[in-house]
Residue, then its C-alpha position, 0 to 999 in steps of 0.5 A: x704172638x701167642x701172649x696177645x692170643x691169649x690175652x684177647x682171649x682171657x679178656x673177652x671171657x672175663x668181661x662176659x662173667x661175674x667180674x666184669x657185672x657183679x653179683x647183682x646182674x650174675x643173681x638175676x641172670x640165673x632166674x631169667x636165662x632159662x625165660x629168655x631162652x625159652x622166648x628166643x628159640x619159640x615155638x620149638x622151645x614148647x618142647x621142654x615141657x618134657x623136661x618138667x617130669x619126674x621119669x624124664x632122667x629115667x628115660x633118657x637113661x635108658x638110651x646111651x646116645x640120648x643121655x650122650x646128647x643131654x650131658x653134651x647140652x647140660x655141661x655146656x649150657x652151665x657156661x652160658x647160664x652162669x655168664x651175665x653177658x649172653x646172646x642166643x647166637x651164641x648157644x645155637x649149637x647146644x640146642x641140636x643135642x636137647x632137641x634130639x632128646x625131646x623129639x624123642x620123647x614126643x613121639x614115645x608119649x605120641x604112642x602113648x596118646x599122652x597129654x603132653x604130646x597132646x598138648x603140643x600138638x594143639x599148640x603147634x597148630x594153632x602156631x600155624x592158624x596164626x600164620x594164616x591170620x597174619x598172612x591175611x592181615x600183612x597186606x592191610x596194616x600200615x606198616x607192611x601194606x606198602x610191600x611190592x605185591x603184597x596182596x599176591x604176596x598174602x595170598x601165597x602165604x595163606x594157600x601154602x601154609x593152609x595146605x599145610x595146616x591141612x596135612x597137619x590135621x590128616x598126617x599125624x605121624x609127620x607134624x612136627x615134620x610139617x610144622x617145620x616146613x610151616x615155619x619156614x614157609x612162614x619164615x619166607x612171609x617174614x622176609x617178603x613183609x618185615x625186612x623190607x620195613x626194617x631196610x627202609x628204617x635202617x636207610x633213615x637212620x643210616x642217612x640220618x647218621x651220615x648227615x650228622x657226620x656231614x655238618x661238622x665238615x673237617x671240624x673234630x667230632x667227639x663223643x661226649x662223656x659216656x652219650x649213648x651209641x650204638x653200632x651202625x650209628x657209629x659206623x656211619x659217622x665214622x665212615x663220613x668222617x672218615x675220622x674214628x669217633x672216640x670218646x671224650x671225657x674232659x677239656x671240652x671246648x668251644x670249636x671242636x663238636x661233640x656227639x651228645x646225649x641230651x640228658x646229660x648236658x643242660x640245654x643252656x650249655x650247647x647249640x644244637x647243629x643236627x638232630x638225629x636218633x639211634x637206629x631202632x632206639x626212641x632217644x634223639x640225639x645231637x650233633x652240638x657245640x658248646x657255648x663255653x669251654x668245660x675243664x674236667x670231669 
């Protein structure tokens, strides 16, 4: 029991490091990890401006529980940033540590009328003027306009964040505390405009991935070669199937069906039965079988 604990867990660390990518992809992590955090946790990221100055070690020094918050941060986050295989959900629970750290130093350079502080200030609430703009524009675009209510919907969104871009504006001491209550009001505005559109694209594909399964009825359905996948496509012709999709490299032949991307078959070579795309990918898909059998790789 123990031995596979372990095994399952040495496998799923080594297959996120250096071993598993190689030097290439470790190099080029290295410079665009620190980039891609900054886009997955904006706009509150726009904080770490207070890490790019000289006296920043000085004043975190000063605090026992702020440099406590920053080793915590900084001798973690190695881990991550040396792993070619990261997702944000992953470091969620580094970012309170350095957060603690950087609120800190707003409001010391905010005592001072210092230009970062400034400078953070104007940025946080123009974040929130777009908020406004984008709760005008949600019921007139195409692609959100459809929404149940979606004016009455605008219309809230607009009212509330103003009153808060307006309390922004009055209370000073408190807008970082109010911009988060901006954000999530505005986080509402994303659920009630942008999950409704996604919902709707995932039941396509999920339809779509539901018919490909259906047309090869009790026929074996396999993945040729190396074709691209993705998850709930694979899961919802597996559940239509009820019949686990796996991949097939060799021995093709001309009665059992094959999941194939079509860049890597001639079109000659196949009859196409359904076509269909991955979910939220720009590539079609086929659901084909082959006009003669094929031996080897």
């Amino acid at each position: 029991m123990l031995d596979n604990v372990f095994t399952t867990l040495f496998s799923e660390s080594e297959k996120r490091t250096i071993i598993n990518y190689g030097w290439t992809r470790f190099i080029t992590h290295l410079f665009t990890f620190p980039f891609e955090m900054f886009y997955h946790f904006f706009p509150w990221s726009i904080l770490g401006i207070f890490l790019i100055s000289r006296k920043f070690l000085g004043r975190v020094k000063q605090h026992p529980f702020l440099l406590y918050n920053f080793y915590i941060f900084i001798f973690n986050i190695l881990i991550y940033w040396t792993s070619p295989e990261t997702y944000p959900r992953y470091i969620f629970m580094l970012f309170p540590p350095i957060f603690t750290v950087l609120i800190y130093l707003f409001y010391r350079d905010l005592e001072v009328n210092g230009w970062r502080s400034r400078f953070i200030q104007y940025f946080l609430g123009g974040v929130i003027i777009l908020g406004m703009v984008a709760a005008v524009l949600m019921p007139i675009l195409k692609q959100t306009g459809w929404v149940d209510q979606s004016w009455l919907k605008g219309a809230v969104l607009f009212v509330v964040v103003g009153l808060l871009l307006l309390c922004f504006v009055k209370i000073k001491e408190q807008r970082l505390v109010i911009f988060a209550a901006a954000m999530l009001v505005l986080r509402v505005g994303f659920d009630w405009f942008i999950i409704p559109p996604r919902y709707q694209e995932f039941q396509e594909h999920k339809e779509g991935a539901l018919k490909a399964a259906e047309v090869t009825g009790d026929g074996n359905l396999f993945i040729y070669k190396d074709s691209e996948t993705e998850h709930a496509t694979s899961f919802y012709i597996t559940l239509g199937k009820m019949q686990l999709l796996t991949y097939k490299h060799d021995s093709f032949n001309t009665t059992d069906y094959y999941y194939l991307d079509p860049r890597l078959l001639p079109e000659d070579k196949y009859e196409t039965i359904y076509d269909f795309k991955l979910y939220r990918h720009d590539q079609p898909m086929k659901i084909v079988k082959l006009k003669e059998p094929v031996n080897g790789q």
